[in-house]
DOPAVEX-477183 format. One record per residue (C-alpha): x, y, z. Coordinates in pm, 1 decimal. Each point is the difference from the previous one (the first is absolute). Example, Ala and Ser with C-alpha at 12.3 -4.5 7.8 and 13.67 -1.06 7.14 Angstrom:
% residues 2
@u: 1230.0&v: -450.0&w: 780.0
@u: 137.0&v: 344.0&w: -66.0
//
This chain:
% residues 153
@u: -772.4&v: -473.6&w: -236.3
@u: 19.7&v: 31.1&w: 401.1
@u: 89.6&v: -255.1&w: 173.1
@u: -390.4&v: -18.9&w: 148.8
@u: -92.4&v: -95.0&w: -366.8
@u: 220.5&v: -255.7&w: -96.0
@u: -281.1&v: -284.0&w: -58.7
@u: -67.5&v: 221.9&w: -312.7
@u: 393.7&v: 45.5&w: -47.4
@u: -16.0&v: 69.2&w: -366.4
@u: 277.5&v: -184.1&w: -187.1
@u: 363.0&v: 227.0&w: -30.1
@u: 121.3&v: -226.1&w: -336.7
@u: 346.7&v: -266.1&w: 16.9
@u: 319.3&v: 106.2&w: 156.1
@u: 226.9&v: -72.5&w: 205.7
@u: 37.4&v: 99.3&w: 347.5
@u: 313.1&v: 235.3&w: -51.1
@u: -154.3&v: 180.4&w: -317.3
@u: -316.3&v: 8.2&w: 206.7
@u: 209.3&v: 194.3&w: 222.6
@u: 196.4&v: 200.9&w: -190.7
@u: -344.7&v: 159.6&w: -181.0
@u: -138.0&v: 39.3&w: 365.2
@u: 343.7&v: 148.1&w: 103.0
@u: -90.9&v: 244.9&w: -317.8
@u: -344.7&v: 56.0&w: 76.7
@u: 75.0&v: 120.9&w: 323.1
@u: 259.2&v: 212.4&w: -76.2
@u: -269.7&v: 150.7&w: -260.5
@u: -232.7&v: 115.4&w: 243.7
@u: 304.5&v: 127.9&w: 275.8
@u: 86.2&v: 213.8&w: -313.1
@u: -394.2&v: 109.3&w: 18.8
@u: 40.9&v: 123.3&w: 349.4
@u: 172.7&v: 291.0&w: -100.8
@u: 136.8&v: 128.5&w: 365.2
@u: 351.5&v: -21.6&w: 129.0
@u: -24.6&v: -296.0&w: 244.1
@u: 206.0&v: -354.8&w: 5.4
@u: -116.4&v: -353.5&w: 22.8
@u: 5.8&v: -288.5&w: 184.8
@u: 283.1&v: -270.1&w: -107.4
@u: -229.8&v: -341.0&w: -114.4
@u: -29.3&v: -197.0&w: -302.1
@u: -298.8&v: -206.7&w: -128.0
@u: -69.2&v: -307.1&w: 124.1
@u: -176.1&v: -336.6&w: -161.5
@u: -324.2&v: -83.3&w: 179.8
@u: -289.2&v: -288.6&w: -98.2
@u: -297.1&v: 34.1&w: -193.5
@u: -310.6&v: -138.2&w: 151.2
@u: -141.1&v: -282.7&w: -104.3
@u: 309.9&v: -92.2&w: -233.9
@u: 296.8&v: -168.6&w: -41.7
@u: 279.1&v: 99.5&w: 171.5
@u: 239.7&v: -132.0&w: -183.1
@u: -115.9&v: 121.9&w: -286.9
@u: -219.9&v: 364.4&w: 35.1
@u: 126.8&v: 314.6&w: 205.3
@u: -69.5&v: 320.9&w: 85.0
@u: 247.6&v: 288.0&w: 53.8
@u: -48.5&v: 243.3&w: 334.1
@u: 218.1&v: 332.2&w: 27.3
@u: -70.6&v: 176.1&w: 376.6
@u: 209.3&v: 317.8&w: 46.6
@u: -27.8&v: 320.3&w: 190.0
@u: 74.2&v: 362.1&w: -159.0
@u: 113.0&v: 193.7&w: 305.1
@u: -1.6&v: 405.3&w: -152.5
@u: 245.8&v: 290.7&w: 104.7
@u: -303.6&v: 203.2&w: 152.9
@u: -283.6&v: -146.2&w: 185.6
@u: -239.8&v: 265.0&w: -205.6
@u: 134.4&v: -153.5&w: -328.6
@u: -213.9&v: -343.5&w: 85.3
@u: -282.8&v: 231.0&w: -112.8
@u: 158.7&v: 100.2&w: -334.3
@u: 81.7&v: -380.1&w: -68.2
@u: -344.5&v: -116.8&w: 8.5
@u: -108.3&v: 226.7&w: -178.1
@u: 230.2&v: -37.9&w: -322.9
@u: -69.5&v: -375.7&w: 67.2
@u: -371.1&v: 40.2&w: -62.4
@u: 54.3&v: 202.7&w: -263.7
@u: 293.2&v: -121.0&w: -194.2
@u: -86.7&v: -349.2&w: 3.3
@u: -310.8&v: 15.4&w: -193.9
@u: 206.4&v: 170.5&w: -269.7
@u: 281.1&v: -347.9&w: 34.7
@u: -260.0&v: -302.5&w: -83.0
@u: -163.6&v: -37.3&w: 352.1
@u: -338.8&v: 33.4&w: 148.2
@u: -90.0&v: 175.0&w: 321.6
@u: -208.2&v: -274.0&w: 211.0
@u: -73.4&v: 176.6&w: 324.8
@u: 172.1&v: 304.6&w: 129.8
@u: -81.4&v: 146.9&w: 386.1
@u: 64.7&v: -58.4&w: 332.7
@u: -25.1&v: -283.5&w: 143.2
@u: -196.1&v: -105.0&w: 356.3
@u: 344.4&v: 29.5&w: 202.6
@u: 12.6&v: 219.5&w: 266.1
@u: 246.8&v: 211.6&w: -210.9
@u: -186.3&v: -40.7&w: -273.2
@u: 256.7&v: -58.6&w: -243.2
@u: -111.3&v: 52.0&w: -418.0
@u: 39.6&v: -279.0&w: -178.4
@u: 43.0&v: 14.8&w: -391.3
@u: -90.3&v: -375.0&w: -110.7
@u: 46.5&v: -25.8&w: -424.6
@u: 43.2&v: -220.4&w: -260.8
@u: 169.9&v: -70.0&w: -289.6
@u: -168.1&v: -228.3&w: -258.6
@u: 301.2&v: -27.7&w: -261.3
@u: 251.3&v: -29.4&w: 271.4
@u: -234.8&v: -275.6&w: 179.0
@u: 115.5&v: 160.6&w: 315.5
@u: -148.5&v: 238.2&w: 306.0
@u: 102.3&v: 243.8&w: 245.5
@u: -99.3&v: 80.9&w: 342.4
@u: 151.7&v: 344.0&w: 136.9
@u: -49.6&v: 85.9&w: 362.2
@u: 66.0&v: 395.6&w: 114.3
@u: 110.1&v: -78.9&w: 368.0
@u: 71.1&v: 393.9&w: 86.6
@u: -33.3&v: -122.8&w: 398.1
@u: 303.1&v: -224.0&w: -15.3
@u: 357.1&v: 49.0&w: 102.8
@u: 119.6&v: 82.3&w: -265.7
@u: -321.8&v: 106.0&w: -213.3
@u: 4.9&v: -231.3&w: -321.6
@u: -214.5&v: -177.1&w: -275.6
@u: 46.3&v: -346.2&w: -5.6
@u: -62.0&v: -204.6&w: -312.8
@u: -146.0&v: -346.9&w: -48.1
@u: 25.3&v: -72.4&w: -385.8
@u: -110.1&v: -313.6&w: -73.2
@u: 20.0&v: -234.9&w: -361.1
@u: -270.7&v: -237.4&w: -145.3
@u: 71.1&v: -345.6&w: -38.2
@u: 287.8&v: -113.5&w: -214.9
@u: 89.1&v: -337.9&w: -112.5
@u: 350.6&v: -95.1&w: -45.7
@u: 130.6&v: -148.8&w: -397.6
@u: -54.8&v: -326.8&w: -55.8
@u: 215.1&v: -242.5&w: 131.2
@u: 81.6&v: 256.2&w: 292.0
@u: -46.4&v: 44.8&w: 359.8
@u: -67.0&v: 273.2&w: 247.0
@u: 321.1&v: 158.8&w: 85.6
@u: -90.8&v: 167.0&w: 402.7
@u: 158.8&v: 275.8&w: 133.1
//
């Protein structure tokens, strides 16, 4: 379900763009409730993006990229570690978990959700300023009712 992946996008169902949206909107707000540490979030929406290989007009997918920002830089720690935990227990499937090759080798929690149709990447930048997570969670491919277009925002 990351974006590297999306010639094997697996097919999301038929909405429309806003409900598309408004689930991702939920979805997200699912797994900030996951984090468990005091913290706030960056201010963005979803947006509408292509799918590849499809009709524009037609198929969608739905992209949500936010940033959790917590109250303590030690608390980045704690967050990762209910995330790896907790969302196992909420319909998703660890992928990879670790640090990446950066040269602040940041851990990145990569997982799946096959009855949402939808993944999450989580990044633990501790070296930043401020320390965060930021979030890439990404739909599968929708396509919109019949008689209906893609509605982009």
């Amino acid at each position: 379900m990351t974006e590297k992946d999306s010639d094997a996008t697996p097919s999301a169902g038929t909405r429309t763009s806003r409900a598309a949206s408004d689930a991702m909107e939920k979805l997200s707000s699912g797994i900030y409730d996951l984090i468990g540490v005091k913290g706030k979030t960056s201010d963005s929406r979803p947006f509408v993006a292509e799918c590849s290989g499809k009709d524009t007009k037609t198929h969608f997918r739905i992209f949500h990229w936010w940033s959790f920002y917590p109250a303590s830089a030690k608390d980045l720690d704690v967050a990762m570690e209910r995330l790896r935990a907790e969302l196992p227990e909420h319909g998703w499937k660890i992928v990879t978990y670790g640090p990446d090759t950066s040269k602040n080798r940041n851990v990145n929690l990569t997982a799946e959700n096959d009855q949402q149709r939808t993944g999450v990447n989580i990044v633990r930048m501790a070296e930043n300023d401020p320390p965060k997570l930021s979030l890439h969670v990404v739909s599968g491919c929708y396509q919109v009712p019949a008689g209906q277009e893609v509605e982009h925002f």
